[in-house]
N, C-alpha and C positions, 0 to 999 in steps of 0.2 A: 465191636465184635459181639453183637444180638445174639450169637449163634452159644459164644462161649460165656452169657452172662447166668448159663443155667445147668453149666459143667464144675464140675469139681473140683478143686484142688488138686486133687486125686488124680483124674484121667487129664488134668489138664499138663500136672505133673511129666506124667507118662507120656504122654504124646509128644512133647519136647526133647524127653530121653533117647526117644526111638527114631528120631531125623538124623539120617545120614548126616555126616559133616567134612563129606572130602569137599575139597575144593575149595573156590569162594564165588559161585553161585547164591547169592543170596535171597533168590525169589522166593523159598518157603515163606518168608519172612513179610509178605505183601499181604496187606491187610489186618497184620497181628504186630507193624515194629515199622518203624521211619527212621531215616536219616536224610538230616538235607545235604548235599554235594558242595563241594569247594567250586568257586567262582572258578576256575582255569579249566574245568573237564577234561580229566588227566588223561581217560582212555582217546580221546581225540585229539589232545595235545599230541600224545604221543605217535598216533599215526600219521600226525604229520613231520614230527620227528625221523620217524622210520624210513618218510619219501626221499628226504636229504642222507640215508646213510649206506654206507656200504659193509659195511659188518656188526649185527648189532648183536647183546648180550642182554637177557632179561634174564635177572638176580630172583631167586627165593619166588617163582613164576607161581604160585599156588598151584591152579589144575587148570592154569593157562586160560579161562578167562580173558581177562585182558588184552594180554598180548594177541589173543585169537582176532577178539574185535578189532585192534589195532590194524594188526596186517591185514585182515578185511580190507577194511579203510583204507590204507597204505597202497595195495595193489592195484596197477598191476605193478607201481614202483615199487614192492619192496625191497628191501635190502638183498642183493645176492645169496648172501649167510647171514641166517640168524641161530641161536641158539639161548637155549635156556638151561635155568639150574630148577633145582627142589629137592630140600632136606626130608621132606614127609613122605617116607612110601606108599601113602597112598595117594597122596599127590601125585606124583610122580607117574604114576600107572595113569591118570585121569588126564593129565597134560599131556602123556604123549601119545594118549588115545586122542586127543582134541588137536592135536599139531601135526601130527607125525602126516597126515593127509596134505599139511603146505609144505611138508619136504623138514620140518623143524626139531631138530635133534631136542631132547630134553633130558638134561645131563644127572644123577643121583649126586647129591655135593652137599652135606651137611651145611647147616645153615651159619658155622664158627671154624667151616674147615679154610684153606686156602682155593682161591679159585681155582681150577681144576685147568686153565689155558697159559699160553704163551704170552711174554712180556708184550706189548704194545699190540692185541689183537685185531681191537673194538677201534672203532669210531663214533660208538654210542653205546651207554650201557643204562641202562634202566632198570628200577625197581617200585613197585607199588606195594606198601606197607612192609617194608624188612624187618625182621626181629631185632636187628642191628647194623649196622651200614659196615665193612671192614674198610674202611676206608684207603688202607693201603696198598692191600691188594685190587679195591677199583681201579685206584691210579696205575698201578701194576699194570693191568689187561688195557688197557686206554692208549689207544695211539696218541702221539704227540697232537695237540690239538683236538681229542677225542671230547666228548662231551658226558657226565652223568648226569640225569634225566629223571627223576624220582618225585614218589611221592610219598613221605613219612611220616607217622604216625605221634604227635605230637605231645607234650606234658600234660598230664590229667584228664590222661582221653578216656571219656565214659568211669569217671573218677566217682558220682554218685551211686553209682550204682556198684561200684569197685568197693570201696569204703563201707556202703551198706553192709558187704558181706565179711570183711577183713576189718573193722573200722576204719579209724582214724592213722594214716599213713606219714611216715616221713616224712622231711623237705625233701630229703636226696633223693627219696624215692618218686615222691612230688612231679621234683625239677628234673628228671629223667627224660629222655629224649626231645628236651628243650631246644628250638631251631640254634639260638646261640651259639649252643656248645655244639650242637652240629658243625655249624659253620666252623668255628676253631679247630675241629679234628678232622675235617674234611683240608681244610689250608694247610695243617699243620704234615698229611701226606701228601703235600705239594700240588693241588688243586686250587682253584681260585672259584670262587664263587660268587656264580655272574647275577644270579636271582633265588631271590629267597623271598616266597608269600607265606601269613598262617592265617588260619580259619579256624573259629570257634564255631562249632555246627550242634544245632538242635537233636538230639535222639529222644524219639517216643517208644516205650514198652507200653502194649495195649493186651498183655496178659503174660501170665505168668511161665506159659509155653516157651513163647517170645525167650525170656529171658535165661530159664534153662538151654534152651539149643544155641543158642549167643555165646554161654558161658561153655560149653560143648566144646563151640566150634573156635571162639578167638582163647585159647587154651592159656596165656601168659594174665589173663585180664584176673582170674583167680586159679591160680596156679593149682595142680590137684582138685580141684572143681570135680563133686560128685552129689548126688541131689540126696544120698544118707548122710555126710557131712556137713551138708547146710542146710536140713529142713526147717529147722526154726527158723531160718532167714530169709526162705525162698515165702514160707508159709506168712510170715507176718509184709511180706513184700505184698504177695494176692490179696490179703486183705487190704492193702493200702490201693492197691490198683483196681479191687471191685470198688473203695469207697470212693477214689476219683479219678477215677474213670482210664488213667493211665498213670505210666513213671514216666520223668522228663529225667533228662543227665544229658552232657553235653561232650561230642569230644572233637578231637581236634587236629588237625589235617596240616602241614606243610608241604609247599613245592619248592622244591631244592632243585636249583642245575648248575652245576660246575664244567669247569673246563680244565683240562689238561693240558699246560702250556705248550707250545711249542717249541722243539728244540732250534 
């Protein structure tokens, strides 16, 4: 970033603050922040998921992103009915401005409430980064033989730069969203779990911008995140990242797909 090696702290601050953060459009972030992708490429996994289904259910949909590109992709097979959830009201506004054009209901369902559908809807239900999987009520909306489809966000994801700001964290807090214990609470509401990958993936911060609208926008990574609350943290991070050149942290990706037995 040539451009930002002769900006401030200051305005570099501020220009991080002042980026929107609906959705999960991530392009502000090109050229200032990298991630590298899990080997599976979930948004095309799942469009081709979407060709084999006939009612599908995308969880905690952000501002529909994804599932947008998916059924892209998918059509003109896609699924008859699909629909989606999101806890965020302004999410919620921005996905069903971006869906509602494929015909795609986009449902307001807090992100700890109960599914908002009927016992055995889905025949596939999918999720990309859920705050939390409820795993009993998936299996709930899952026709017998129905499939969950996800991809989740894995233990110590983006953990250097988490700790940077909060230090030195927990085991439990740690070993939090561990594929593992996924897997047992997923079986344990009566799913079987067919496939399970994890990925350790590279993230670069290449300024200090970067890493305020990050902390903005994935709002659980430091919770109450405000750039008056942590400017001695943000401040001595920029100096680490004019003196080399970027922050590296790493986080971490699971593909999960389960199945709903058959009655």
């Amino acid at each position: 970033m040539d451009d930002d090696q002769h900006r401030t702290f200051e305005d570099l601050v501020a220009e991080g603050a002042a980026v929107p953060t609906e959705g999960w459009d991530f392009s502000w972030f090109e050229g200032r922040a990298t991630e590298a992708r899990p080997s599976w490429g979930y948004a095309v996994s799942l469009a081709g998921r979407l060709v084999g289904a006939s009612a599908a259910l995308d969880v905690q949909t952000g501002g529909g992103e994804v599932l947008d590109f998916a059924l892209g992709r998918a059509a003109p097979k896609a699924p008859v009915l699909t629909v989606a959830t999101e806890g965020w009201p302004a999410n919620v506004a921005k996905a069903t401005a971006l869906l509602r054009p494929r015909g795609i209901a986009v449902v307001a369902s807090a992100e700890d409430a109960p599914l908002p559908f009927a016992d055995d809807t889905f025949d596939l239900v999918s999720s990309r980064h859920p705050v939390r999987p409820l795993w009993a009520e998936i299996a709930r909306v899952l026709q017998p033989g129905g499939t969950y489809f996800a991809q989740h966000v894995g233990p110590r994801s983006v953990f250097e730069l988490v700790e940077h700001f909060l230090g030195p964290l927990s085991e439990e807090v740690s070993s939090g969203r561990h594929p593992d214990r996924e897997r047992a609470d997923a079986e344990a509401a009566g799913l079987e779990v067919v496939d399970l990958r994890a990925e350790r993936l590279r993230v670069e911060f290449h300024d200090i911008a970067a890493v305020v609208h990050f902390l903005r926008k994935v709002v659980w990574m430091v919770p109450g995140f405000t750039v008056a609350a942590y400017e001695p943290q943000l401040r001595s991070l920029h100096e680490r990242i004019e003196a080399e050149g970027s922050f590296v942290a790493h986080s971490t990706r699971h593909l999960l797909v389960a199945r709903k037995p058959s009655r």
